[in-house]
C-alpha positions as CSV (number, residue, x, y, z in Angstrom):
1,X,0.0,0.0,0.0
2,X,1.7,3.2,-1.1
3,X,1.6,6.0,1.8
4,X,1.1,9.6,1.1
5,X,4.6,11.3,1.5
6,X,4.2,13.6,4.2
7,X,4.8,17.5,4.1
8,X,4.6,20.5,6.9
9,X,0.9,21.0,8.4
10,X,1.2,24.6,6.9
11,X,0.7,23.3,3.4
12,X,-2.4,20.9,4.2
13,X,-6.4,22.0,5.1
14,X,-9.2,19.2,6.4
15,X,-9.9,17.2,3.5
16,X,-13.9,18.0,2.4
17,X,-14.1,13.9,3.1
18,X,-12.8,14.7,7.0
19,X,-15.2,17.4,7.2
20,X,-18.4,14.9,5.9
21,X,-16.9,12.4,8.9
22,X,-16.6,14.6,11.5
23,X,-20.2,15.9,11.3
24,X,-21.6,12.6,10.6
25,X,-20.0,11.3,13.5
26,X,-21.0,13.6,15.9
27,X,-24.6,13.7,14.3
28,X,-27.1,17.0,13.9
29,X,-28.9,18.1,16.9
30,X,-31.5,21.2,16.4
31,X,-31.7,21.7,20.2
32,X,-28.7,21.5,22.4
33,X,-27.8,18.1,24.5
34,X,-25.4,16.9,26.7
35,X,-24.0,14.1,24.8
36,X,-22.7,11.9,27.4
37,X,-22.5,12.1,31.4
38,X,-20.3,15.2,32.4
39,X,-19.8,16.7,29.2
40,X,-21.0,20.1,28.1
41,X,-23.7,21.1,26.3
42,X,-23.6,21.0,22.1
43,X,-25.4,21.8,19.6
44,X,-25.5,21.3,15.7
45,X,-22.6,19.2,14.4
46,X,-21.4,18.5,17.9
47,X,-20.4,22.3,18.5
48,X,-19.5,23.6,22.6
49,X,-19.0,27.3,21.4
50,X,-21.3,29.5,19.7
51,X,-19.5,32.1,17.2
52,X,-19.1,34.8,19.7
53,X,-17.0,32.6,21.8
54,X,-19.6,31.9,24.8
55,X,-20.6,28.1,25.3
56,X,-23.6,26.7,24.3
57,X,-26.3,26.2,26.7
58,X,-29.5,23.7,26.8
59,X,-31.9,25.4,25.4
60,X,-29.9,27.0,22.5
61,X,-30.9,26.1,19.0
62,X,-29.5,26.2,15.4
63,X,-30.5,25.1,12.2
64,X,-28.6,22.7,9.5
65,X,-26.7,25.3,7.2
66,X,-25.7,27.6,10.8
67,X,-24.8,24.2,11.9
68,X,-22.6,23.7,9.1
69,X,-20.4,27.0,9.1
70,X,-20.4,27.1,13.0
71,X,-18.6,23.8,12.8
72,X,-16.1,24.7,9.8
73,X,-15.5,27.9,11.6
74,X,-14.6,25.7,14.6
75,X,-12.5,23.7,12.3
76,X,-10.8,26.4,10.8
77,X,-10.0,27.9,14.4
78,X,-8.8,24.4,15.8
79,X,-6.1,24.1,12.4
80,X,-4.7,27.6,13.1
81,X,-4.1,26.5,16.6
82,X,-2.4,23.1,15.6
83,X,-0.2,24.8,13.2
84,X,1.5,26.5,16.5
85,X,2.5,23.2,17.8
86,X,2.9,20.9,15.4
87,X,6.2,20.8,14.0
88,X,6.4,17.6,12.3
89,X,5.7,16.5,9.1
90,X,2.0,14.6,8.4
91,X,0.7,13.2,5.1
92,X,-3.2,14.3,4.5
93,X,-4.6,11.8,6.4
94,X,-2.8,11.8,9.3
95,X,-3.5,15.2,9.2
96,X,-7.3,14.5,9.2
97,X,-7.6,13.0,11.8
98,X,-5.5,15.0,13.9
99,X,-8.0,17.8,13.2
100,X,-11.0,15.4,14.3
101,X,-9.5,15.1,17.5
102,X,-8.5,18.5,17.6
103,X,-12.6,18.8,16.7
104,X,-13.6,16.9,19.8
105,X,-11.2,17.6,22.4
106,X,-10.0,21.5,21.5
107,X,-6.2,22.9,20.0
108,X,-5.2,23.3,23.6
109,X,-5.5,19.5,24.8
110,X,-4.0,18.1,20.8
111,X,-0.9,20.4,21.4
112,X,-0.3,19.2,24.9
113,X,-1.0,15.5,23.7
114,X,1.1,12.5,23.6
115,X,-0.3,12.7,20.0
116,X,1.6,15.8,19.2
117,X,4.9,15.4,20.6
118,X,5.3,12.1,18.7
119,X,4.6,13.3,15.8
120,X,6.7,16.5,16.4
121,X,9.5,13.6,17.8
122,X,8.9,11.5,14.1
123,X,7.3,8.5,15.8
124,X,4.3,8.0,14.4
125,X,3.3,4.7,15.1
126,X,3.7,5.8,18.5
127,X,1.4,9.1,17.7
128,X,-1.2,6.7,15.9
129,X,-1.3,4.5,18.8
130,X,-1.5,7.3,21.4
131,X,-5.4,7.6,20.4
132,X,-6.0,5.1,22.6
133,X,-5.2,7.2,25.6
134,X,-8.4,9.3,25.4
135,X,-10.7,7.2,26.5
136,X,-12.0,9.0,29.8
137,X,-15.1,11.6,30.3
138,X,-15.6,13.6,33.1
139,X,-12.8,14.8,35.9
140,X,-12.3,14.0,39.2
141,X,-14.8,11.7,41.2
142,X,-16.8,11.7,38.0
143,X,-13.9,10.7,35.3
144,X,-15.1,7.2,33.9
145,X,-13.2,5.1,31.8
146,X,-15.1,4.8,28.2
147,X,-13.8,1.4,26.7
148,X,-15.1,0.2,30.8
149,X,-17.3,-3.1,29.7
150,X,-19.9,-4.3,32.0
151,X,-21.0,-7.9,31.8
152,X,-18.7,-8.3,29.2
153,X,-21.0,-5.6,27.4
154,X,-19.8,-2.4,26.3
155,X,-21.0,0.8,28.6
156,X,-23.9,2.7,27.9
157,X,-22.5,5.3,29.4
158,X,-20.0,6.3,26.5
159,X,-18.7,3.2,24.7
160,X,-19.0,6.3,21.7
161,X,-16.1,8.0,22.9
162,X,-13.8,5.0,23.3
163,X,-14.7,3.8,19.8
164,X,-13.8,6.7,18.2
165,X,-10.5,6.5,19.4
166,X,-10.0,3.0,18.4
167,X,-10.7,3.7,15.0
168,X,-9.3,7.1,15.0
169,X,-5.9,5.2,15.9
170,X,-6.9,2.5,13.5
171,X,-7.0,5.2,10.7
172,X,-4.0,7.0,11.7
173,X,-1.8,3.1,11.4
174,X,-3.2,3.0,7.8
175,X,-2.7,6.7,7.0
176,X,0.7,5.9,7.7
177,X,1.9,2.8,6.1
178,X,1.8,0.6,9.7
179,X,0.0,-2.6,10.5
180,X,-3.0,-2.7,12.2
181,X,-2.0,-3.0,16.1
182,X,-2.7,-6.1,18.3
183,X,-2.7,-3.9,21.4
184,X,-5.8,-2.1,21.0
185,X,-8.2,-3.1,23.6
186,X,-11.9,-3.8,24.1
């Protein structure tokens, strides 16, 4: 399987394929919802922020298209923070799904992620498979581990969450040329 060669983040932009994933995964929502236990409030395409900067609160509504350019807004805002920390070299779809996490879990937590400094360190098998460390909702006496099973069952709490990190860290192996990993639990 021939990889993409990779270049400097400052040359690449979310693919219009990354964009369609991103809101299909996190689904349309007119009203806003609290997605799983001890998260905050979204609305549209998964979004925490309106566009003046304050959160979103229950009760707040939007329709499709404002859905649509709040989230690539949000996008656009998350890339121009990972271009400040990322130093190292990605091909387009590492780079995608980089900026999906970025998507769910904001520019500040990607640059200060295990994520980022192996890629900025050239190890990116070790980047891809450092997906697998966010797995957790909630802090302190509410943090709960997502890929938890009960009964041998996933959680209903938010088995969502830990799934998307498997296969985020299952796309990012194939993104860059590596086998799929025998490590990845659950």
């Amino acid at each position: 399987m021939a990889v993409n060669p990779r270049i400097a983040i400052a040359a690449l932009a979310l693919s219009a394929a990354a964009l369609v994933k991103i809101a299909s995964e996190e689904g349309y929502t007119e009203t806003a919802v609290v997605p799983v236990k001890g998260d905050r409030p979204t609305v549209g395409f998964g979004s925490t922020f309106k566009e003046d900067g304050s959160p979103v609160q229950m009760g707040d509504r939007i329709t499709p298209p404002a859905a649509l350019g709040r989230t690539l807004a949000h996008i656009q805002k998350d890339e121009a923070g990972l271009r400040k920390c990322v130093t190292g070299a990605l091909n387009q779809g590492e780079y995608d799904i980089l900026v999906n996490f970025t998507y769910q879990y904001g520019p500040q937590a990607a640059c200060a992620s295990s994520i980022v400094k192996q890629v900025n360190a050239g190890n990116y098998e070790a980047a891809c498979d450092a997906y697998l460390l966010y797995r957790f909702v909630g802090r302190g006496a509410d943090r709960y581990d997502c890929s938890t099973t009960i009964d041998g069952k996933p959680n209903r709490r938010c088995w969502g969450v830990w799934e998307r990190s498997r296969e985020r860290q299952k796309a990012c192996r194939a993104a860059a040329g590596l086998p799929p990993s025998l490590g990845a639990r659950g």
